[in-house]
KOLMIZA-226751 format. One record per residue: x, z, y of N, C-alpha, C in turn; residue number from 1. Coordinates in pm, whole numbers, plus 50000, padded with zeros to 5 digits. Layout:
# residues N
<pt n_X="X" n_Z="Z" n_Y="Y" ca_X="X" ca_Z="Z" ca_Y="Y" c_X="X" c_Z="Z" c_Y="Y" pos="NUM"/>
...
This chain:
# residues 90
<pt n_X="71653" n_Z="73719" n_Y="76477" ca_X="71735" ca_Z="73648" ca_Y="76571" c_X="71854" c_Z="73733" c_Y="76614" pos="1"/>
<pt n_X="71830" n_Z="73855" n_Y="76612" ca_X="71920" ca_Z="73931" ca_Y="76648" c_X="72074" c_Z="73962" c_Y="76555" pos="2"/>
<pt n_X="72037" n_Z="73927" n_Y="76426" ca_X="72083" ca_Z="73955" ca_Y="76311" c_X="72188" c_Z="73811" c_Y="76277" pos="3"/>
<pt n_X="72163" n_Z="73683" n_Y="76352" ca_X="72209" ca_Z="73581" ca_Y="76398" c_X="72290" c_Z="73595" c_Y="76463" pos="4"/>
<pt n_X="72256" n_Z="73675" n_Y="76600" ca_X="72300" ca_Z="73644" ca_Y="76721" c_X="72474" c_Z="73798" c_Y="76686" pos="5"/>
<pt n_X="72479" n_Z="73876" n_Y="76582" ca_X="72517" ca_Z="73917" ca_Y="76574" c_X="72638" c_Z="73901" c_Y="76451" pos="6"/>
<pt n_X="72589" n_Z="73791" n_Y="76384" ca_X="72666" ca_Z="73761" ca_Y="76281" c_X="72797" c_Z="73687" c_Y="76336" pos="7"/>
<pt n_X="72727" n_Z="73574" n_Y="76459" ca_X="72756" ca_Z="73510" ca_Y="76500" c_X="72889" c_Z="73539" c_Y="76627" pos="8"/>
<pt n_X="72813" n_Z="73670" n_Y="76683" ca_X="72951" ca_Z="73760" ca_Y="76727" c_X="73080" c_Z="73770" c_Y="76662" pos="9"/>
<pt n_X="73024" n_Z="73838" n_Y="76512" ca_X="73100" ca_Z="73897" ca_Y="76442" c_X="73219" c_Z="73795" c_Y="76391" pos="10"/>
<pt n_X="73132" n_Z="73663" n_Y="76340" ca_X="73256" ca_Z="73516" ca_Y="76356" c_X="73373" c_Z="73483" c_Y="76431" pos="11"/>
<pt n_X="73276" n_Z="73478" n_Y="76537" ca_X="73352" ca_Z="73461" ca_Y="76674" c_X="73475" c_Z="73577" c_Y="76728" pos="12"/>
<pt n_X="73437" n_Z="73700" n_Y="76671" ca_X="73520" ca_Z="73763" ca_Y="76691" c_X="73646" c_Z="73771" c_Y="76557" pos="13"/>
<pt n_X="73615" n_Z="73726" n_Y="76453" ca_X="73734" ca_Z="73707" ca_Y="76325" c_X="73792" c_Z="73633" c_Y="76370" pos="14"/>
<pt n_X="73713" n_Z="73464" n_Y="76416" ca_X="73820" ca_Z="73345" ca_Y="76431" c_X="73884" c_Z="73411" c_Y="76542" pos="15"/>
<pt n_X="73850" n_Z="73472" n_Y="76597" ca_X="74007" ca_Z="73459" ca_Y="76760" c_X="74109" c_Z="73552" c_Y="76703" pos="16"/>
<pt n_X="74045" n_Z="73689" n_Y="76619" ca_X="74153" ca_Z="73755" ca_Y="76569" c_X="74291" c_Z="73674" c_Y="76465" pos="17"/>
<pt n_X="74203" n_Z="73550" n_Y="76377" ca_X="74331" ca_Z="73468" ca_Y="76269" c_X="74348" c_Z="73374" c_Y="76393" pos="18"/>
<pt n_X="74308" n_Z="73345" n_Y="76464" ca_X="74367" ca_Z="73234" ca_Y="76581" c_X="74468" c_Z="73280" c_Y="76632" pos="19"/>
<pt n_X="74470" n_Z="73437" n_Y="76671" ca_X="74549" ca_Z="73529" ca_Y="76747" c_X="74724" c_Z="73485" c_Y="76661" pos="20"/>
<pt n_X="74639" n_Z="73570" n_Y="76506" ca_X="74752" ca_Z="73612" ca_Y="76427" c_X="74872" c_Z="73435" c_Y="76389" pos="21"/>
<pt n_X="74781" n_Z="73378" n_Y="76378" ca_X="74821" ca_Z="73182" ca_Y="76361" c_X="74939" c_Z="73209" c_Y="76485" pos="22"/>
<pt n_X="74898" n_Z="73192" n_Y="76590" ca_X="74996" ca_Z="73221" ca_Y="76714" c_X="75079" c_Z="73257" c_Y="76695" pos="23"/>
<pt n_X="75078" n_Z="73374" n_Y="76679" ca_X="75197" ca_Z="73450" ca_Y="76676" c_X="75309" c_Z="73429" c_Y="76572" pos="24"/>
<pt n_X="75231" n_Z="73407" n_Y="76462" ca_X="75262" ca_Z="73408" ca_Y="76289" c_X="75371" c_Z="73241" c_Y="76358" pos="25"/>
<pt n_X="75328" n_Z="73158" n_Y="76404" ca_X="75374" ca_Z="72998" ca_Y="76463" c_X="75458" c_Z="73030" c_Y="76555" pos="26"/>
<pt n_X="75504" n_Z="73116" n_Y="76655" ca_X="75550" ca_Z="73189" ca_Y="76745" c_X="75691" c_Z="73234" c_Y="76665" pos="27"/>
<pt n_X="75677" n_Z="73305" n_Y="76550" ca_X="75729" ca_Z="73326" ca_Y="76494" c_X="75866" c_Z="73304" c_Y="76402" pos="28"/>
<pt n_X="75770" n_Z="73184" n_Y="76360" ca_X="75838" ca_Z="73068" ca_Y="76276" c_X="75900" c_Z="72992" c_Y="76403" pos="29"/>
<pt n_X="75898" n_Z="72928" n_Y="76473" ca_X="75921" ca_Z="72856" ca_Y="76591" c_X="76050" c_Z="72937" c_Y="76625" pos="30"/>
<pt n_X="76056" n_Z="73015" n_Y="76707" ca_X="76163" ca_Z="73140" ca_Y="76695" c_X="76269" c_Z="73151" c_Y="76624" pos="31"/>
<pt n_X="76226" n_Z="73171" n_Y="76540" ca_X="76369" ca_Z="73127" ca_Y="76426" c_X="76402" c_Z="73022" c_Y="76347" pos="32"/>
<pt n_X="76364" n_Z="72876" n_Y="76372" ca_X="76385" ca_Z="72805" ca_Y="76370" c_X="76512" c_Z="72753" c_Y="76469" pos="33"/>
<pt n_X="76454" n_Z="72793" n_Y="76620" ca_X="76516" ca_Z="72756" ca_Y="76700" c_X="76645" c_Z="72860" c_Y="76711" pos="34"/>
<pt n_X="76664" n_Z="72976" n_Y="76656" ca_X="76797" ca_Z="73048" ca_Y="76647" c_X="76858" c_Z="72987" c_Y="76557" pos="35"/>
<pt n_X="76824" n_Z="72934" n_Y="76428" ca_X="76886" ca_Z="72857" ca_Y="76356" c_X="76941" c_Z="72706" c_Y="76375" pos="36"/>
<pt n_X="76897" n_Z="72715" n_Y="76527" ca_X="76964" ca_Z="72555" ca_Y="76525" c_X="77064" c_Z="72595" c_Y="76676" pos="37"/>
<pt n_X="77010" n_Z="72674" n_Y="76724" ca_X="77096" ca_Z="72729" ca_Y="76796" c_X="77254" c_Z="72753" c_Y="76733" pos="38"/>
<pt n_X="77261" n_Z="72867" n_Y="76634" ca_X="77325" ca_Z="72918" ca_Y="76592" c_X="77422" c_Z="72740" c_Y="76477" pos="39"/>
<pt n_X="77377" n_Z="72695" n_Y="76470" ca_X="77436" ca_Z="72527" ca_Y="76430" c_X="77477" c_Z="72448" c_Y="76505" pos="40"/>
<pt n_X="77460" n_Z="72450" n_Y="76643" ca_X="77490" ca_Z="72425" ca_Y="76765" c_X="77629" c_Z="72478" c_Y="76773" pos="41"/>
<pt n_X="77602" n_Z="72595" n_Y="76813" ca_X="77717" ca_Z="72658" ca_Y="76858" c_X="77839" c_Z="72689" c_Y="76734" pos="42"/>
<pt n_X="77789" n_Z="72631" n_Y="76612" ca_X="77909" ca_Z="72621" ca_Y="76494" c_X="77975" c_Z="72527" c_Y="76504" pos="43"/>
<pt n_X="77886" n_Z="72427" n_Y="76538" ca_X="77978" ca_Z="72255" ca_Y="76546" c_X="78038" c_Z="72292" c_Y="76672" pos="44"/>
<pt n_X="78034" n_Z="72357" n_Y="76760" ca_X="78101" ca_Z="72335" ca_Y="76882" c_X="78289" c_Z="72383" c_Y="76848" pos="45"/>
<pt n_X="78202" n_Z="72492" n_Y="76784" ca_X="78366" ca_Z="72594" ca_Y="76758" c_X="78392" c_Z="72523" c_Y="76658" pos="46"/>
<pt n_X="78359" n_Z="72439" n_Y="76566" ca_X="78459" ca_Z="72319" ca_Y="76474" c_X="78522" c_Z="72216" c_Y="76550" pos="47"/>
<pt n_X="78440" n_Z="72144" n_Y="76679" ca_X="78540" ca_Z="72036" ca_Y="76731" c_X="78591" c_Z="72103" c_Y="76820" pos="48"/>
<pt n_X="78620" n_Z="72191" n_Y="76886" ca_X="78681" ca_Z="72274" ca_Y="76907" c_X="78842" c_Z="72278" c_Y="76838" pos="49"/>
<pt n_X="78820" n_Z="72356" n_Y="76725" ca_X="78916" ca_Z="72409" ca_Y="76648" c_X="78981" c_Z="72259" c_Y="76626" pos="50"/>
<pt n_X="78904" n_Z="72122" n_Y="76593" ca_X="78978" ca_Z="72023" ca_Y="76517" c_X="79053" c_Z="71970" c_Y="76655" pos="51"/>
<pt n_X="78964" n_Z="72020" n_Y="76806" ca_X="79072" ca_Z="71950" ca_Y="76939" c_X="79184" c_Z="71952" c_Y="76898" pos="52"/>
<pt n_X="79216" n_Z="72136" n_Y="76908" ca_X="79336" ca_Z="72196" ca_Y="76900" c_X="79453" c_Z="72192" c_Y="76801" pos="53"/>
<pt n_X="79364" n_Z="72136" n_Y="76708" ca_X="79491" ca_Z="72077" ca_Y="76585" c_X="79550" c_Z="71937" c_Y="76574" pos="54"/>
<pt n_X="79443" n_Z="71892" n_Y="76622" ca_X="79486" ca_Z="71702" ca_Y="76674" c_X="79605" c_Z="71748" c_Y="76767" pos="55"/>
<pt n_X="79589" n_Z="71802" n_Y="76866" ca_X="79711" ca_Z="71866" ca_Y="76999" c_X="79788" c_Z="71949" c_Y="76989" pos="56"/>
<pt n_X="79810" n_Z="72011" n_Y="76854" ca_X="79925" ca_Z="72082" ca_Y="76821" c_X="79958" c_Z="71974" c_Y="76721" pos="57"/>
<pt n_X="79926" n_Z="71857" n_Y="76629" ca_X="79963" ca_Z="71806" ca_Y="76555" c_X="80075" c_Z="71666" c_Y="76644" pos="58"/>
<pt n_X="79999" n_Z="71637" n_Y="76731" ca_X="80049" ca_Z="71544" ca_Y="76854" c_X="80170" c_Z="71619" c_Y="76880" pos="59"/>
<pt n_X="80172" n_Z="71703" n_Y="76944" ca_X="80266" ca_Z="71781" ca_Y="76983" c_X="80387" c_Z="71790" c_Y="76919" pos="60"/>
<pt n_X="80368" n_Z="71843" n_Y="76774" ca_X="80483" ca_Z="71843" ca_Y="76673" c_X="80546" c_Z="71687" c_Y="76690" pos="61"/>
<pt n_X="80452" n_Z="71635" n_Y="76636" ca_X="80483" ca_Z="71525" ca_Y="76625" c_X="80615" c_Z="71432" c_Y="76720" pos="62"/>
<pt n_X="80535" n_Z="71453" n_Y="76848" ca_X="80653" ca_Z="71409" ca_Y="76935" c_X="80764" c_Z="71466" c_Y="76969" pos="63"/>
<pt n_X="80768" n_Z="71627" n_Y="76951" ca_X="80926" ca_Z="71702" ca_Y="76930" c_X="80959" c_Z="71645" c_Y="76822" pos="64"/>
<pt n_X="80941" n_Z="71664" n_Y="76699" ca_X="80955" ca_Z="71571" ca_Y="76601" c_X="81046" c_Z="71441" c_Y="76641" pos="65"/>
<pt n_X="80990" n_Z="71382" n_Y="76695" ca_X="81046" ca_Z="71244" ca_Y="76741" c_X="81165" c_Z="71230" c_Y="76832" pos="66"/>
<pt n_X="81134" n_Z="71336" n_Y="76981" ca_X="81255" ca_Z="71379" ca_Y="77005" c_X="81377" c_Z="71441" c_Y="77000" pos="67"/>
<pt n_X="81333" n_Z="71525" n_Y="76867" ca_X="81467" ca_Z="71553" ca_Y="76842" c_X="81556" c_Z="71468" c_Y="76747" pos="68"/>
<pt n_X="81490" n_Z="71360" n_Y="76686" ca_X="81546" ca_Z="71274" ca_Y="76589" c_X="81625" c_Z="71208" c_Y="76721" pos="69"/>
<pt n_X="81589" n_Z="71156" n_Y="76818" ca_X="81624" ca_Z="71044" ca_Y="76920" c_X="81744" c_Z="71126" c_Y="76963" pos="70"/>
<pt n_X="81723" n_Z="71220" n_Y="76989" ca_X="81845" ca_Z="71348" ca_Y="77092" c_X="81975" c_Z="71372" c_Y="76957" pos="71"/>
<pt n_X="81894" n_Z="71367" n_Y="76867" ca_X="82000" ca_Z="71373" ca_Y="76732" c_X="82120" c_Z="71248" c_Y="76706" pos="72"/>
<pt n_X="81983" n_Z="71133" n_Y="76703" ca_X="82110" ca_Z="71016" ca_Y="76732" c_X="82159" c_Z="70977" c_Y="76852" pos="73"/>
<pt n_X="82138" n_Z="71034" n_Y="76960" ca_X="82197" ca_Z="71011" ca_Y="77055" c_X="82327" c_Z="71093" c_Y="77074" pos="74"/>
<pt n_X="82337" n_Z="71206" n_Y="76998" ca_X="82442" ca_Z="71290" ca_Y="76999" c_X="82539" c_Z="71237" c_Y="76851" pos="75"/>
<pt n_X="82501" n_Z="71181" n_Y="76761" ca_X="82585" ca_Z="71074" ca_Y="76613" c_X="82613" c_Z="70961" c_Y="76722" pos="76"/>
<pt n_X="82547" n_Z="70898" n_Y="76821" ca_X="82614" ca_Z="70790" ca_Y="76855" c_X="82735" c_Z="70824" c_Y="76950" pos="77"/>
<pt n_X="82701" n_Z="70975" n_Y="77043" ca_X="82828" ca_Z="70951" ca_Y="77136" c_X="82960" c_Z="71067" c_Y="77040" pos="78"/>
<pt n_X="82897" n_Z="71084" n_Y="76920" ca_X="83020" ca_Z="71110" ca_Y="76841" c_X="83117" c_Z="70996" c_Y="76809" pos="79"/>
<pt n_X="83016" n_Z="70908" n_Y="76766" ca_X="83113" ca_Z="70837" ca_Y="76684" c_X="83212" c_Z="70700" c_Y="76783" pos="80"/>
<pt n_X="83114" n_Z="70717" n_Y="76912" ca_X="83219" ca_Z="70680" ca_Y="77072" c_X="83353" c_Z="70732" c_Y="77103" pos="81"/>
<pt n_X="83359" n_Z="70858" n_Y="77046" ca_X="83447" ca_Z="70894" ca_Y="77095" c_X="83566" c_Z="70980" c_Y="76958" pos="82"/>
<pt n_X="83491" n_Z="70922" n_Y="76849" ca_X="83582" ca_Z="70920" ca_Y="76750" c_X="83577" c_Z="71037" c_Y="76686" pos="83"/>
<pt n_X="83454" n_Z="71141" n_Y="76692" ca_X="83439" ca_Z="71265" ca_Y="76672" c_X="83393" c_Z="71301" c_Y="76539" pos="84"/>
<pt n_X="83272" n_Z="71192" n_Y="76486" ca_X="83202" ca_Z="71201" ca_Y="76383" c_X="83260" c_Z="71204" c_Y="76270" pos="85"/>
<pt n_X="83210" n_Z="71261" n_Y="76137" ca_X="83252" ca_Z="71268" ca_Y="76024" c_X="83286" c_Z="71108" c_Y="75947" pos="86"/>
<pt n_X="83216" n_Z="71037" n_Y="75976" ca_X="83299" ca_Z="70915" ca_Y="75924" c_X="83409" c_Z="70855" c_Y="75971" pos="87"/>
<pt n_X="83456" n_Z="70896" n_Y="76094" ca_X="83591" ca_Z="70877" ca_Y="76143" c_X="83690" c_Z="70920" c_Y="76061" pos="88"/>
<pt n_X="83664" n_Z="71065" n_Y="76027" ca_X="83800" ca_Z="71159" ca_Y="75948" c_X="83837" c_Z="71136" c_Y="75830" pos="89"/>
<pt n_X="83754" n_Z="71049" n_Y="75767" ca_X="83742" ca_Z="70978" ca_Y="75672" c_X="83840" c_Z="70870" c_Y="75582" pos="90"/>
């Protein structure tokens, strides 16, 4: 009985040791899983990010762009008001 009662220790004491190691070993994995999604997280952030800032420098151009075409013909129209422009000399 004793030889039972000792085997039976000896079980009991393996399973908690791979129960232990399972833990940790899952602990583990878990862990870097979650840095890896972390770390994917914080990539997409710095992409919409980066794509804000190009939509708003692209906007941007865009409408100097626009104003200087407008400021352009506004300066061909009060040329040619006042008889200044190259198709006058013409």
């Amino acid at each position: 009985m004793a030889s039972a009662q000792s085997n039976s220790d000896q079980f009991r004491s393996q399973s908690e040791a791979e129960s232990e190691q399972l833990v940790e070993s899952s602990n583990s994995i878990t862990n870097s899983h979650v840095n890896k999604v972390e770390l994917a997280i914080q990539r997409a952030r710095e992409s919409a990010q980066h794509k804000r800032a190009q939509n708003s420098t692209g906007f941007l151009h865009q409408t100097g762009e626009q104003m200087m075409h407008m400021a352009q013909g506004a300066v061909d129209g009060m040329k040619d008001t006042f008889g200044i422009g190259s198709n006058k000399n013409k």
